[in-house]
C-alpha positions, 0 to 999 in steps of 0.5 A, a space after each residue: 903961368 905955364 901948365 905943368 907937365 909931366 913925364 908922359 909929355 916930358 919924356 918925348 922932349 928930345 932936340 929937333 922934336 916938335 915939342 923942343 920946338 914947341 918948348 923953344 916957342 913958348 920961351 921965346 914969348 915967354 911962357 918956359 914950361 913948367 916940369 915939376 922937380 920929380 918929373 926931372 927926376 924921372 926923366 934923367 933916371 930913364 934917359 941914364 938907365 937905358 945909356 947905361 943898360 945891357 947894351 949902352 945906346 950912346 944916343 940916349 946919354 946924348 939926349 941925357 945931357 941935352 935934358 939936363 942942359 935944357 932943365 937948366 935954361 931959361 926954356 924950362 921952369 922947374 916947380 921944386 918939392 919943397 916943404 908945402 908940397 912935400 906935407 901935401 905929398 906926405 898926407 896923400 901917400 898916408 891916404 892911399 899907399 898903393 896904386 889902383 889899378 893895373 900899372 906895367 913892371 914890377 910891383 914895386 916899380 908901380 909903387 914907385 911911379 905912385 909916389 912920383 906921381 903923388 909928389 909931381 901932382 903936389 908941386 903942380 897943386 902947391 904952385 896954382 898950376 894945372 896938370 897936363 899929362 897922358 896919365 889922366 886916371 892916376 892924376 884924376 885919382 890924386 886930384 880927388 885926394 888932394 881935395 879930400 885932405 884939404 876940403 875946401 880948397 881949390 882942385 887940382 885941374 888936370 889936363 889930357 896932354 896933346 
């Protein structure tokens, strides 16, 4: 079973990088990667803002559709939010509303990043996978409140992406 990964590794998916290549390898043998359900969501909703902003970048709706097409493929297995990862989700966001620290944009941008975060850290949790990301404070902090919520169970393990 594949690590999952996050936005922060996600978002530099684009078609000829080198980790489109790294992904089109790892299916080829396959090993698809795994993108949580909230990370898609992620992704698409940066990809659509910055094709439709003040001054529309064709590019980015391009690469907008090649993600979803991507998504859809035998290349990418993507871990849903259901039900256990939703309660998960649910009971960790009751935990800690808000998020520590410091984070870019707006307050409520911040909180937003929180709960998807939150919900990213569940699927990778609920489905027995390990975690990669560049965000390893916040996901750290999760971890800890995963296990805290649910004494006795085994951690989440959160990887530093490449």
């Amino acid at each position: 079973m594949s690590d999952v990964w996050d936005t922060t590794l996600a978002a530099r998916l684009y078609p000829g990088s080198e980790i489109e290549r790294a992904v089109s390898d790892r299916a080829a043998g396959g090993d698809p990667v795994a993108l949580s359900a909230p990370t898609v969501h992620e992704v698409v909703r940066g990809l659509s803002l910055r094709a439709a902003g003040a001054d529309p970048d064709h590019r980015f709706a391009n690469a907008r559709v090649w993600f979803e097409r991507l998504v859809h493929s035998d290349m990418v297995d993507v871990i849903p939010l259901d039900a256990d990862a939703a309660v998960v989700a649910g009971r960790i966001r009751a935990r800690e509303p808000h998020p520590g620290g410091r984070r870019e944009g707006s307050k409520a941008e911040a909180r937003v990043s929180w709960v998807l975060d939150i919900q990213i850290a569940a699927c990778a949790w609920v489905a027995g996978r390990t975690l990669v990301t560049a965000n390893q404070r916040d996901f750290t902090r999760i971890a800890t409140l995963i296990i805290e919520q649910f004494p006795g169970a085994d951690s989440l393990e959160v990887r530093t992406s490449p």
